[in-house]
C-alpha positions in Angstrom: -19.4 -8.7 -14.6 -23.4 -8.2 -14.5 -24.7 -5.2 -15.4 -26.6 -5.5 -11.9 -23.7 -6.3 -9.7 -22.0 -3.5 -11.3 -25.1 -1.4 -10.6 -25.6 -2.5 -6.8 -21.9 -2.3 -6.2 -21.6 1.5 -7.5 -24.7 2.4 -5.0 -22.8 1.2 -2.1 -19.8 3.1 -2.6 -22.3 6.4 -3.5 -24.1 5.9 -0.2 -20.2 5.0 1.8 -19.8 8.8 0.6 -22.6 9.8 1.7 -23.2 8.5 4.9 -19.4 9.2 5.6 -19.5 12.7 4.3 -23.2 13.2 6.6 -21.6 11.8 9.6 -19.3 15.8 10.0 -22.8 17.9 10.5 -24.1 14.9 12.4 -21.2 15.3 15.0 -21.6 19.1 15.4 -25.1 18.5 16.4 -24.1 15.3 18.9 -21.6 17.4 20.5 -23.3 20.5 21.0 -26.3 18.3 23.1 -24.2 14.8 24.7 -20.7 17.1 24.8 -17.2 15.2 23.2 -16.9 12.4 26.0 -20.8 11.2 25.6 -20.9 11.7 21.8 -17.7 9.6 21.6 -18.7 6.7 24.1 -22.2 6.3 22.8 -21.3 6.5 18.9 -18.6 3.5 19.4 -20.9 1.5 21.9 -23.3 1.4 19.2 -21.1 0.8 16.3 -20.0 -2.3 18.5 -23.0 -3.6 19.0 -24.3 -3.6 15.6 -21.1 -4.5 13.9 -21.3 -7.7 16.6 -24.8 -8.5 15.4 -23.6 -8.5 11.9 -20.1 -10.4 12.9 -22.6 -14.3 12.4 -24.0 -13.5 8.7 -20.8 -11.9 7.5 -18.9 -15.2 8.9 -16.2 -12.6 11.1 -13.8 -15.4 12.9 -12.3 -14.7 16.5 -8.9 -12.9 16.2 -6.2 -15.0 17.7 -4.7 -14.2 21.2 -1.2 -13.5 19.6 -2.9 -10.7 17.4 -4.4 -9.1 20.2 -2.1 -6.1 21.1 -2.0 -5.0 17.7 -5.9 -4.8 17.4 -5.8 -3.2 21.0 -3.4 -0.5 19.2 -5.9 -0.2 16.3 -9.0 0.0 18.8 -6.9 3.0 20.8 -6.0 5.1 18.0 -8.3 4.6 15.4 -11.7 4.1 17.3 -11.4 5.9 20.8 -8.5 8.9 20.1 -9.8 8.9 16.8 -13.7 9.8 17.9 -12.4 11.7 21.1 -10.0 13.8 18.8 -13.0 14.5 15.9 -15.7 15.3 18.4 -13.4 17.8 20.8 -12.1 19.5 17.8 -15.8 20.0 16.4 -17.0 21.9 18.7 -14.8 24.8 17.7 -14.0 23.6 14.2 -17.4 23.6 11.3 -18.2 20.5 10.0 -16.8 21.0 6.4 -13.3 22.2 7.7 -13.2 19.2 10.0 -13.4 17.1 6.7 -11.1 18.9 4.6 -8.5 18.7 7.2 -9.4 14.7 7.8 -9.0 14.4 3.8 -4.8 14.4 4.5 -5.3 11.4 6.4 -3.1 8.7 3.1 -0.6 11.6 3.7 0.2 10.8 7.4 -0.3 6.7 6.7 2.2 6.9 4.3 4.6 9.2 6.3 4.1 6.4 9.1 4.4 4.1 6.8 8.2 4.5 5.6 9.2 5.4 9.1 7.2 1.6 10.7 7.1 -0.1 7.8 9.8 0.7 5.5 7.6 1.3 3.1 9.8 3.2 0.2 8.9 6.9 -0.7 9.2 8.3 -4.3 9.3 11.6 -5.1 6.1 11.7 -6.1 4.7 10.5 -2.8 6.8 12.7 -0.9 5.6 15.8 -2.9 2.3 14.6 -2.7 2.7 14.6 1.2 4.1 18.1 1.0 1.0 19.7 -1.3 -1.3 17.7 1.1 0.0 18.9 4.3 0.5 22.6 3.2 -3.2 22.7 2.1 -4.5 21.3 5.5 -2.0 24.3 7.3 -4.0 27.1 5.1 -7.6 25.6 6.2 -6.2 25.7 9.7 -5.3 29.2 9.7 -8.1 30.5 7.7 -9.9 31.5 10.4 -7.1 31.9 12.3 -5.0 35.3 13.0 -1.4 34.3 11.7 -1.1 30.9 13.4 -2.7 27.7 13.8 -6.3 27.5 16.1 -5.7 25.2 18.7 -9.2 23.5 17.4 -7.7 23.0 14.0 -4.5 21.4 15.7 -6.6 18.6 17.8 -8.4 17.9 14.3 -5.1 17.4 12.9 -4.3 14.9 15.6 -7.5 13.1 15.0 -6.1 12.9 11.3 -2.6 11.7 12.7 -4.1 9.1 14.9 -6.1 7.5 11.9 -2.7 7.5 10.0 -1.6 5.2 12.9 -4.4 3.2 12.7 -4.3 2.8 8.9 -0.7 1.7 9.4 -1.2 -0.6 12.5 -4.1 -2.7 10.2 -1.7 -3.6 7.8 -0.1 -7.3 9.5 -3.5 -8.1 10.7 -4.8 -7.4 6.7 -3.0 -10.6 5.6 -4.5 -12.8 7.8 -8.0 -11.1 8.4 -10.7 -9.8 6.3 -10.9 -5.4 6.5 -14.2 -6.2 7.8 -13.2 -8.6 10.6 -10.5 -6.2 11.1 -12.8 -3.1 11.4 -15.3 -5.2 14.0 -12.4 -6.0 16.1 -10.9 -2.7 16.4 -14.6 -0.9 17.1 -14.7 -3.9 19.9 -11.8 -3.0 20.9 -12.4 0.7 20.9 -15.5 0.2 23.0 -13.4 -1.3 25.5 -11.1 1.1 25.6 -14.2 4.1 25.8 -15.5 2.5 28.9 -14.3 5.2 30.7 -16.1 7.8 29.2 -19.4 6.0 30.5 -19.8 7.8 33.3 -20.1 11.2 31.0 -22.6 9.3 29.0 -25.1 7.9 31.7 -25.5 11.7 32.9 -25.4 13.5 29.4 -28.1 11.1 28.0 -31.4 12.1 30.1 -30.7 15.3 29.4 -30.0 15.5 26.0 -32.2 16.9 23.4 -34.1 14.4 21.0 -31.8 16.0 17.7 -28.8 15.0 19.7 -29.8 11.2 20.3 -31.2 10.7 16.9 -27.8 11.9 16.0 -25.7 9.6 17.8 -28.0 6.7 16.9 -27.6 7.8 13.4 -23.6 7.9 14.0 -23.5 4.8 15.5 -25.3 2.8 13.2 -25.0 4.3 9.5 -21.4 5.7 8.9 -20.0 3.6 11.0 -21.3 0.3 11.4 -23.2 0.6 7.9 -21.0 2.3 6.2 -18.1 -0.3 6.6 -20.3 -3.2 5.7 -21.4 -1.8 2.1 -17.8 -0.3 1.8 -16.3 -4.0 2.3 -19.3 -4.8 -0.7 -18.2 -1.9 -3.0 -14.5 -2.2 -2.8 -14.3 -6.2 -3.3 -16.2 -5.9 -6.7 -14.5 -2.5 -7.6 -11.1 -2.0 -9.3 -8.9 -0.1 -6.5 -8.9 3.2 -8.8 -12.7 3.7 -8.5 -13.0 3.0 -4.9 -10.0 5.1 -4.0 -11.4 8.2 -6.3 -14.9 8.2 -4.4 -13.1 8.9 -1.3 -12.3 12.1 -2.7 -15.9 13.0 -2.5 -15.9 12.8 0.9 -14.6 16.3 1.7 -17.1 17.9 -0.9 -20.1 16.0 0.0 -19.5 17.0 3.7 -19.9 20.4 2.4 -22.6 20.1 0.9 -24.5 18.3 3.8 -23.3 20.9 6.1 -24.6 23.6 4.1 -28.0 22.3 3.8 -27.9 21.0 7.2 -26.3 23.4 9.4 -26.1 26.7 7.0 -22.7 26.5 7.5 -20.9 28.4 4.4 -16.8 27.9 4.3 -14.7 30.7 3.5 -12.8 30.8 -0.3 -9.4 30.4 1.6 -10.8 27.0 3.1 -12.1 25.9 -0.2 -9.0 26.8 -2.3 -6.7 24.6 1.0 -8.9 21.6 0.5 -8.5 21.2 -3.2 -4.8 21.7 -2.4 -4.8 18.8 -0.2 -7.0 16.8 -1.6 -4.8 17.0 -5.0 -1.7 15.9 -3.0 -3.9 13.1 -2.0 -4.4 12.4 -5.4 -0.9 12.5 -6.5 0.1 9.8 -3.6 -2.5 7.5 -4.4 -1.8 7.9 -8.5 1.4 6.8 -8.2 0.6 4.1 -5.8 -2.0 2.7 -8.1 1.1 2.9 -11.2 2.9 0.2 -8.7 2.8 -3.6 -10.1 -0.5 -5.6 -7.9 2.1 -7.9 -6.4 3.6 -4.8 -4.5 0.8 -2.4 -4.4 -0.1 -1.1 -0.9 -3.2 -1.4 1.3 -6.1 1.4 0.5 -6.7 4.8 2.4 -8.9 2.5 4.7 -6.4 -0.1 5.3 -7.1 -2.8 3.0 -4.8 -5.0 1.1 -6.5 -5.5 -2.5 -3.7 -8.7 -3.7 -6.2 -11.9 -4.1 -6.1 -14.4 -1.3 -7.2 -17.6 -2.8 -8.5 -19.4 0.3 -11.3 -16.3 0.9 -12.7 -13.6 -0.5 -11.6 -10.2 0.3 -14.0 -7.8 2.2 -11.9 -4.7 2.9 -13.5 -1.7 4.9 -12.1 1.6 6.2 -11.2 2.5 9.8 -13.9 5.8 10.4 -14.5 7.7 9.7 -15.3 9.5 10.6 -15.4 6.8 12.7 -14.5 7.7 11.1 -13.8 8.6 9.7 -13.6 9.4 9.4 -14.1 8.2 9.0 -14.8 10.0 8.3 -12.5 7.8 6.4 -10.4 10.1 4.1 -13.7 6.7 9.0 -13.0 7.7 8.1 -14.9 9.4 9.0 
């Protein structure tokens, strides 16, 4: 491999972090001038559109009709729940928490995964699951007074409904690129929001400019540009590196949040997210230990076994879109 493409593809998956991590502050600011329902339907709209304008150079095919339900499915839960989810629970919820609870997302996809899939679960992955899920439950009551805050709990659903998505990709992933797959489900998605229009055509006149930069930004970095130079990075990457950066996610989005919002998490949030994010760890080690023949898709959906009639583009769900995003969208 070139010392240049090695180069260029290592600065996609640093600015995939970045842009993912950035897109947490950016939706605490959206929501506190569009609200959750205008954020949400403006933010996929635009992701649409500009994923849609990139659909020709990036040679996305149409889907065929029999694969339509399924892409519906991923356009409901990992686009429009997903977003609605993330944005509702933010306005209660600070950035950084938001993305250490989204970090457990590979612990609910694998979870859905044995119980849709059959997908077998060691005892590492199932211990993994545990350490991951027990760390998200002490960032959700760390603010908290001896139970859960109902903010923390719809975060937690946004992370649940990414699971489902990540899960639902995985039949269209053998016959689609994860960038087609990601450009239908945002379509998708946007159908789906078109409800929520109505919210956006009177929030938008009277939002403040910080709000609109912010959804623009949403709309067309960590999401729509964050999955093209994610599909980049992880086709020229071994699956271990890609995976690992996605790690960074949760501590990058502190970072930004710190220096954009002065938003400063408490130890007992900290000392949850390392606890999750190391049961993340210890499902993903073990699935990279599988033989490539049987080795699963990616947090983000994508299948990495060679497909010799095309080359393999995979690319998260979100998030925060997110991810996600988002990733961990998302997101």
């Amino acid at each position: 491999m070139q010392p240049r493409l090695i180069s260029s593809s290592f600065l996609a998956l640093t600015g995939t972090v970045v842009l993912w991590a950035s897109a947490f502050p950016a939706i605490r600011v959206g929501v506190d001038g569009l609200g959750v329902q205008a954020l949400s339907f403006l933010r996929i709209v635009i992701a649409a559109v500009a994923l849609l304008l990139v659909a020709p150079f990036a040679k996305v095919r149409i889907p065929r009709s029999g694969d339509l339900p399924m892409i519906g499915l991923c356009g409901a839960t990992g686009i429009t729940a997903y977003q609605l989810l993330l944005n509702w629970g933010e306005v209660e919820v600070a950035a950084g928490t938001a993305s250490l609870l989204i970090a457990i997302v590979p612990a609910f996809s694998v979870l859905l995964g044995s119980l849709v899939l059959k997908e077998r679960l060691s005892r590492d992955i199932v211990l993994g699951s545990v350490v991951a899920l027990a760390g998200a439950a002490v960032v959700s009551v760390a603010k908290g007074t001896g139970g859960f805050t109902v903010s923390a709990l719809i975060v937690l659903a946004a992370a649940v409904v990414q699971g489902v998505y990540h899960v639902a990709t995985k039949p269209l992933l053998r016959r689609y690129t994860g960038l087609e797959v990601a450009t239908y489900a945002m379509v998708a998605g946007a159908v789906l929001a078109l409800p929520l229009a109505p919210a956006a055509w009177h929030a938008t006149p009277l939002a403040p400019v910080d709000a609109l930069v912010s959804v623009l930004y949403l709309g067309l970095l960590p999401s729509a540009l964050g999955f093209v130079i994610w599909a980049y990075a992880v086709a020229r990457l071994p699956l271990a590196a890609s995976t690992a950066a996605l790690y960074l996610v949760a501590p990058v989005a502190l970072l930004v949040s710190f220096l954009w919002l002065d938003e400063v998490p408490h130890l007992i949030e900290l000392a949850g997210g390392a606890v999750s994010v190391a049961g993340v760890i210890m499902i993903n080690r073990r699935a990279h230990g599988r033989p490539a023949a049987h080795r699963p898709a990616t947090a983000h959906g994508e299948n990495t076994r060679r497909r010799p009639h095309r080359t393999v583009k995979p690319v998260p769900g979100p998030g925060p879109v997110p991810v996600p995003g988002p990733g961990p969208i998302k997101e």
